[in-house]
N, CA, C and O atoms as a DFTB+ gen file, in Angstrom:
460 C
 N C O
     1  1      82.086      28.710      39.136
     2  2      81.494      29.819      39.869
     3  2      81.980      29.718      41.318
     4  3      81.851      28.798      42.126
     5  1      82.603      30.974      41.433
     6  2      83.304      30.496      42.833
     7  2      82.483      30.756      44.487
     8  3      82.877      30.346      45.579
     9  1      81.372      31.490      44.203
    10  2      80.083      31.552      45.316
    11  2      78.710      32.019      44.387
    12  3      78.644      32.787      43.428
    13  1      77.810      31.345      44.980
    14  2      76.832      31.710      44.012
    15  2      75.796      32.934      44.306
    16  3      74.844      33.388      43.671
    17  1      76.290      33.203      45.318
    18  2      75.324      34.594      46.057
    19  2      76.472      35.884      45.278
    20  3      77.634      36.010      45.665
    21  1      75.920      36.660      44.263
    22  2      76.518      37.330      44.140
    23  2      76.166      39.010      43.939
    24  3      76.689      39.913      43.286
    25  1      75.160      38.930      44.731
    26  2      74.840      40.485      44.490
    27  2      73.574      40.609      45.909
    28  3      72.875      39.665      46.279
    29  1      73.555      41.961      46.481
    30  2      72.316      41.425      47.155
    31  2      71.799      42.857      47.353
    32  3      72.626      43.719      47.650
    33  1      70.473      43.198      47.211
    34  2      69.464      44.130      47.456
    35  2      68.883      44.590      48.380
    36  3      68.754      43.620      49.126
    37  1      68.415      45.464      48.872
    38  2      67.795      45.896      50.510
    39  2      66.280      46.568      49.421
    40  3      66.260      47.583      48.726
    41  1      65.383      45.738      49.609
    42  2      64.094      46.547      49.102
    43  2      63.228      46.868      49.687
    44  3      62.412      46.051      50.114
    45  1      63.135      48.094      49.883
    46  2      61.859      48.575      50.648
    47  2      61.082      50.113      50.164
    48  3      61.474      51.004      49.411
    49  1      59.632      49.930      51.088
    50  2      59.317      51.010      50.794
    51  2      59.552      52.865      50.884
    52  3      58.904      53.816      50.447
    53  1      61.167      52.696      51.905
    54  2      61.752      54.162      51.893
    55  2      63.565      53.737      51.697
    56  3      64.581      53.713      52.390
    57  1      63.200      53.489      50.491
    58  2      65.267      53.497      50.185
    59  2      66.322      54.167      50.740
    60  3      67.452      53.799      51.063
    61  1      65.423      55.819      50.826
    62  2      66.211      56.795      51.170
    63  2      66.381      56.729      52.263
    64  3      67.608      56.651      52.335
    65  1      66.032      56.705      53.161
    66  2      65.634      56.282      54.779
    67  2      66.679      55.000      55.134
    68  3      67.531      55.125      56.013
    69  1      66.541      53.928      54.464
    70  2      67.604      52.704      54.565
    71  2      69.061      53.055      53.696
    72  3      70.075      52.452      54.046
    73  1      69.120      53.815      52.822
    74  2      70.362      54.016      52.131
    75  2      70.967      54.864      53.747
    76  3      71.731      54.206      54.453
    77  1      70.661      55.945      54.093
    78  2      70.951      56.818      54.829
    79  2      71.173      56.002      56.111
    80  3      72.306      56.299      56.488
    81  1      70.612      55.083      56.991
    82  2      70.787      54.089      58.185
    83  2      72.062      53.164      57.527
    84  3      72.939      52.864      58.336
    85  1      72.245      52.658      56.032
    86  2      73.220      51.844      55.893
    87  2      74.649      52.747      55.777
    88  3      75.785      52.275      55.803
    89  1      74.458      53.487      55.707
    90  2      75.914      54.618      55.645
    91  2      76.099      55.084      56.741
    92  3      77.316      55.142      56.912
    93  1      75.374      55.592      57.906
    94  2      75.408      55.822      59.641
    95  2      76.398      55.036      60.435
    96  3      77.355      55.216      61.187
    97  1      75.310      53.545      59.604
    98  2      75.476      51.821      60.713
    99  2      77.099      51.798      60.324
   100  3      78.034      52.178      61.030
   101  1      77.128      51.387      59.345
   102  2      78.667      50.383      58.573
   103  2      79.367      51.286      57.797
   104  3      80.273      50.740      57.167
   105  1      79.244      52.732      57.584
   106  2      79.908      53.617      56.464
   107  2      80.249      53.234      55.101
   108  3      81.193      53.612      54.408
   109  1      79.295      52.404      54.840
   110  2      79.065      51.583      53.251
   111  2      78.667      53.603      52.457
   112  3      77.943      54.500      52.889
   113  1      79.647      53.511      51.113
   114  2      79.612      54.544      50.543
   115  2      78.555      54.491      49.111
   116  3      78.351      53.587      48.301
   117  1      78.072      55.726      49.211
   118  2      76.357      55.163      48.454
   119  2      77.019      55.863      46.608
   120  3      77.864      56.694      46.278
   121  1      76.216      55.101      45.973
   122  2      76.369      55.678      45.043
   123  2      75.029      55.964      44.261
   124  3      74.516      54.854      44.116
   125  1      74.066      57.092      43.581
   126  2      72.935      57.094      43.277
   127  2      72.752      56.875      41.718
   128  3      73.192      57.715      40.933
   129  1      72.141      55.816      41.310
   130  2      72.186      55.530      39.413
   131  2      70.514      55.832      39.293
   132  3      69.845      55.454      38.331
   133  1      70.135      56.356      40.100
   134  2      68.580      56.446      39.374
   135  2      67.799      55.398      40.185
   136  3      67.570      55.503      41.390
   137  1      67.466      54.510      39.504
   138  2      66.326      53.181      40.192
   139  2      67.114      52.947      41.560
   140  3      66.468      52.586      42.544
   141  1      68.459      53.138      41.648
   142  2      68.708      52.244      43.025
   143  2      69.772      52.875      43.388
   144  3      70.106      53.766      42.608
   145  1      70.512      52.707      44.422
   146  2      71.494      53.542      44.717
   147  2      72.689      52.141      45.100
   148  3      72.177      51.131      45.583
   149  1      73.771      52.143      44.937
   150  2      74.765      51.356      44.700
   151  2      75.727      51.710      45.912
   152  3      76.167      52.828      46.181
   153  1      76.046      50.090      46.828
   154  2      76.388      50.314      47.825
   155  2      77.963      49.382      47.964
   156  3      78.310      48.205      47.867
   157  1      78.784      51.062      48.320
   158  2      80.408      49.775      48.186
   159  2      81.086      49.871      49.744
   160  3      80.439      50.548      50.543
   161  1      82.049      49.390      50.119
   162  2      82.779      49.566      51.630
   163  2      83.501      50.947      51.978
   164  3      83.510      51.563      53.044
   165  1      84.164      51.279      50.631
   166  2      84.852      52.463      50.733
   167  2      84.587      53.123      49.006
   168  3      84.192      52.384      48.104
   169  1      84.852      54.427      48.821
   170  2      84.793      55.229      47.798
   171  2      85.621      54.547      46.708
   172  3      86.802      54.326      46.975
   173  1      85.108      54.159      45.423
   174  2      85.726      53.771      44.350
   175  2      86.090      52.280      44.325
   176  3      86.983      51.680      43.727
   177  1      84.931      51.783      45.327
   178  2      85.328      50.287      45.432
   179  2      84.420      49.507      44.481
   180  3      84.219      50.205      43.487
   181  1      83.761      48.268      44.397
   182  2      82.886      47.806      43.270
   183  2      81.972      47.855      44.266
   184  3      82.435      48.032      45.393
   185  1      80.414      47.709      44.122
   186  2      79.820      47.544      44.467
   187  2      79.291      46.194      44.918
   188  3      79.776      45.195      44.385
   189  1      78.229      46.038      45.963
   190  2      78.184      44.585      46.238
   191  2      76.716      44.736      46.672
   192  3      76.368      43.794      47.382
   193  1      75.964      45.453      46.497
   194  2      74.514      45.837      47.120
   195  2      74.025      47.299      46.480
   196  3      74.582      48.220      45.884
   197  1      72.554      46.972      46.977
   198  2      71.839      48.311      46.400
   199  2      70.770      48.091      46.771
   200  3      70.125      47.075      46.512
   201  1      70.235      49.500      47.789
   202  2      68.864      49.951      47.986
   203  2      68.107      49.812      46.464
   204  3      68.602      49.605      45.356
   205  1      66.887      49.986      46.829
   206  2      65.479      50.030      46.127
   207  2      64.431      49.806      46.330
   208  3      64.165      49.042      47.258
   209  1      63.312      50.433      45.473
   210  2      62.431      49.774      46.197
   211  2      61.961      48.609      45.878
   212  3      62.389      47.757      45.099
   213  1      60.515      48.663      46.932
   214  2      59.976      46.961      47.087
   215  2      59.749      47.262      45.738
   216  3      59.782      48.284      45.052
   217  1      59.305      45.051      45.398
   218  2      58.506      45.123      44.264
   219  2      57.695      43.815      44.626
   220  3      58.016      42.733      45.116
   221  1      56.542      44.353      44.193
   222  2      55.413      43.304      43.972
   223  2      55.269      42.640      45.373
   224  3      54.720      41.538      45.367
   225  1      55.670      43.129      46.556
   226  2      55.377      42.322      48.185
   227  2      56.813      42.243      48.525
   228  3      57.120      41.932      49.675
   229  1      57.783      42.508      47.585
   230  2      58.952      41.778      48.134
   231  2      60.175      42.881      48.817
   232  3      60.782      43.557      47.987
   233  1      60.542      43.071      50.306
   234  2      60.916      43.914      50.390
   235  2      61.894      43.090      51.310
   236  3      61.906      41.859      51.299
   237  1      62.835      43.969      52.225
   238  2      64.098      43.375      53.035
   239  2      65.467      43.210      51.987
   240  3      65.603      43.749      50.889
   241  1      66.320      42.397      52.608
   242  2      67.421      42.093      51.721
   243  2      66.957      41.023      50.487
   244  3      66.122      40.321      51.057
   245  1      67.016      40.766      49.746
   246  2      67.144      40.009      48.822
   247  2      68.672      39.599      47.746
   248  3      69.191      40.382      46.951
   249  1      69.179      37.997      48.068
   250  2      70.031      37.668      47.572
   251  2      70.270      37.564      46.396
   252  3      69.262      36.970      46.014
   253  1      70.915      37.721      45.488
   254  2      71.033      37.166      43.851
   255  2      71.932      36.046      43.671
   256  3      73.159      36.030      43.566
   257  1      71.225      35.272      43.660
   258  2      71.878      33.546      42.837
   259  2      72.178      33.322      41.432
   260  3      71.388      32.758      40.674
   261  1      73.394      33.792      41.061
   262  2      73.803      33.200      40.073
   263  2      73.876      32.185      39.426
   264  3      74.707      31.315      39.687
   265  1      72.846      32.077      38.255
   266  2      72.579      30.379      37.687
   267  2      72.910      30.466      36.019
   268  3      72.893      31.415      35.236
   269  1      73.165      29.277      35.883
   270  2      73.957      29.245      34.311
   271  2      72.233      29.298      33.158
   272  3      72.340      29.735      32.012
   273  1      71.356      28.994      33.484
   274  2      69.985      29.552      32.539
   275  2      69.223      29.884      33.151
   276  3      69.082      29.277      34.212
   277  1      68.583      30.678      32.938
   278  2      67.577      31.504      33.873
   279  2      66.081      31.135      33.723
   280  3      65.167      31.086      34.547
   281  1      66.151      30.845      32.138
   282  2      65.027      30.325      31.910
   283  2      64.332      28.696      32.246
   284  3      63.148      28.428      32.046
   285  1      65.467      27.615      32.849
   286  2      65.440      26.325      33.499
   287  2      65.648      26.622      35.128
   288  3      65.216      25.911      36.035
   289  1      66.199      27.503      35.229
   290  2      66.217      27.467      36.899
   291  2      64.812      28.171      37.270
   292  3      64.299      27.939      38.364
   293  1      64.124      29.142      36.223
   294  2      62.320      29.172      36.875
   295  2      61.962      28.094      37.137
   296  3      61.559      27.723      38.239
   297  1      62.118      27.088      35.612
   298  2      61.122      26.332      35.664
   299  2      61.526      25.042      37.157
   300  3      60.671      24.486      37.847
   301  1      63.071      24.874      37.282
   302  2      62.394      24.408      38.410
   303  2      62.463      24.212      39.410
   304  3      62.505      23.187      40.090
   305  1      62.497      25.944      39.724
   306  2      61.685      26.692      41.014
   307  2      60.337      26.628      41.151
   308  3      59.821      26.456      42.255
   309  1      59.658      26.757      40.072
   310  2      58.315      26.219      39.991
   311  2      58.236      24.955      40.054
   312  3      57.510      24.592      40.980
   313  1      58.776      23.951      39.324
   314  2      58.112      22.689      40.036
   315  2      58.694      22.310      41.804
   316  3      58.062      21.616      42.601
   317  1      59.792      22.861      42.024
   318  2      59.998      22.823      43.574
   319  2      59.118      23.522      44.739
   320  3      59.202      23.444      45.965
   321  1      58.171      24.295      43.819
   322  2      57.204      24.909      44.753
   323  2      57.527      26.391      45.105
   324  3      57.382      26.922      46.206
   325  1      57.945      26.896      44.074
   326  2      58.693      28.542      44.278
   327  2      57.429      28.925      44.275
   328  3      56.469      28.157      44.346
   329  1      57.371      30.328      44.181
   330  2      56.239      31.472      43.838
   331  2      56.933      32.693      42.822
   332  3      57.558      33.699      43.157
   333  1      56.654      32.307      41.771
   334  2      57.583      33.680      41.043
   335  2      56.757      34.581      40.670
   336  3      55.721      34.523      40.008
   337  1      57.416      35.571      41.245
   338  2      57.178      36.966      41.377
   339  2      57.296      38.217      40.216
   340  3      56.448      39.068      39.945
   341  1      58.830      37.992      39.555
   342  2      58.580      38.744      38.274
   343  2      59.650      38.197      37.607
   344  3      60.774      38.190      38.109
   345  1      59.380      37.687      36.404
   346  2      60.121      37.104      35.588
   347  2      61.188      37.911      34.716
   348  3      60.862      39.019      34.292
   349  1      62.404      37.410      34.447
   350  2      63.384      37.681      33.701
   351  2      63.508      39.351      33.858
   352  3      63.285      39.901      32.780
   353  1      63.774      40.167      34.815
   354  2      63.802      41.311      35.123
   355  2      65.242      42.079      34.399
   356  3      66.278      41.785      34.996
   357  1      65.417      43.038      33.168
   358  2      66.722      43.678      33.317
   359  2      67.223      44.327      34.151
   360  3      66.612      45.250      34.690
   361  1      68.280      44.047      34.416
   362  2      69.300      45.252      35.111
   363  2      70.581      45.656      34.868
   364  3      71.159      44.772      34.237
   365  1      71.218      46.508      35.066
   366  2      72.371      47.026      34.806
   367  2      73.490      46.230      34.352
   368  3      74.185      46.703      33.453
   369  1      73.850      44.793      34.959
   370  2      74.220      43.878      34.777
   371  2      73.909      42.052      34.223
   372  3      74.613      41.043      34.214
   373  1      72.875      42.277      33.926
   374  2      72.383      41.062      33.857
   375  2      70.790      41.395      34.361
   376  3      70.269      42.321      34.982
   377  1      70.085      39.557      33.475
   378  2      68.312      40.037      34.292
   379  2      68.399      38.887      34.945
   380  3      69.203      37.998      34.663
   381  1      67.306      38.839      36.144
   382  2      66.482      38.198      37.067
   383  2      65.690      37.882      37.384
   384  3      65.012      38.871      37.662
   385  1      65.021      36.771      37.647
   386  2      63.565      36.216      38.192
   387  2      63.854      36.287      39.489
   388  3      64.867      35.902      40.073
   389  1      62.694      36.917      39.988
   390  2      62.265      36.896      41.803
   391  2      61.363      35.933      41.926
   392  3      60.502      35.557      41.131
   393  1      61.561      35.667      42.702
   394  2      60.949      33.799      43.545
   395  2      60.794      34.054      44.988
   396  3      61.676      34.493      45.725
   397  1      59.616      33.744      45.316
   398  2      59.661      33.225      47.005
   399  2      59.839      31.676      46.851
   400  3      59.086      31.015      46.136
   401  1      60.985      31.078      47.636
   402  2      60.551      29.676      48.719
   403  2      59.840      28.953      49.018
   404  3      59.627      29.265      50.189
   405  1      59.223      28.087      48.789
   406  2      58.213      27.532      49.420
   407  2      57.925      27.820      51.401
   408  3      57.108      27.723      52.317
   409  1      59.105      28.157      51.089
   410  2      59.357      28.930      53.318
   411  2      58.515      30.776      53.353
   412  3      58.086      31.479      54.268
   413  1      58.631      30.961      51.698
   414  2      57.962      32.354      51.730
   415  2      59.023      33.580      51.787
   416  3      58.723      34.755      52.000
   417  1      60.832      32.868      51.461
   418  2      61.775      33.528      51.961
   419  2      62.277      34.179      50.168
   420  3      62.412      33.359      49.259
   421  1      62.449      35.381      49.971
   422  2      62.521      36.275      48.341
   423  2      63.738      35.535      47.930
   424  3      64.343      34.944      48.824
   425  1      64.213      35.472      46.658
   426  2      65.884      35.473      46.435
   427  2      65.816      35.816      44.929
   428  3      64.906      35.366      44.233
   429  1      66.568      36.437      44.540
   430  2      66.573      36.898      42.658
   431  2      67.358      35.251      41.829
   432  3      68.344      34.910      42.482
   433  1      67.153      34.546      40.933
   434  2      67.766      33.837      40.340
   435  2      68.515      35.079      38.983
   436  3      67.925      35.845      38.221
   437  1      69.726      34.853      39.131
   438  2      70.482      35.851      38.206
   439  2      71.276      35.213      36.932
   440  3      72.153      34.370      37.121
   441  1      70.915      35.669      35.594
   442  2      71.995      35.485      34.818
   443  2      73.093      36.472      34.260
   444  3      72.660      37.405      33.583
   445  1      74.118      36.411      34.407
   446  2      74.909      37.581      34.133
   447  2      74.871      38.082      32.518
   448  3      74.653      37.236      31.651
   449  1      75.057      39.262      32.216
   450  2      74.836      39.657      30.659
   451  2      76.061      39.114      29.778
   452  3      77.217      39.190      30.192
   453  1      75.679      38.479      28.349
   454  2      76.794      38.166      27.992
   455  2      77.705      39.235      27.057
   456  3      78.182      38.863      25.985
   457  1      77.849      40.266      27.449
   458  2      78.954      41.361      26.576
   459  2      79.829      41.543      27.174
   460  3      80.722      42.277      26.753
């Protein structure tokens, strides 16, 4: 795995409002799939981010950490003193557990889909 941060989220309670400031600020080009809107550098590039909203308290950027089981890296985030937030979440690419830090700081643990 050649970096393990590989995806990252902006969640809050007005997407539209932050999708629209992130295309102003940096001219990141939006793309809209429904739940989230998909954010690349230029038109027809891959994506590397995506508005949405909060969930469950958790709003701001949030990183996705790519881990080889998803179901051993909860467990131990929990015994390291995580706070998990919502377990094994699908998405477009793969699902995720949200975790706070024991610092109180969000990050998604990600497994990629295997097809």
């Amino acid at each position: 795995m050649p970096a393990p941060f590989v995806w990252f989220d902006n969640m809050t309670a007005q997407p539209q409002d932050t999708t629209h400031f992130l295309h102003a600020m940096f001219g990141w080009q939006r793309e809209d799939i429904g739940a989230m809107t998909f954010l690349t550098e230029k038109a027809g590039a891959t994506p590397f981010a995506a508005t949405c909203h909060e969930m469950n308290g958790i709003t701001g950027w949030v990183p996705y950490i790519e881990v080889e089981d998803l179901t051993a890296a909860v467990a131990i985030a929990r015994r390291n003193g995580a706070d998990v937030v919502a377990e094994n979440v699908e998405g477009p690419a793969g699902n995720a557990s949200f975790i706070r830090d024991p610092g109180g700081s969000p990050m998604a643990l990600w497994k990629r889909s295997q097809s």
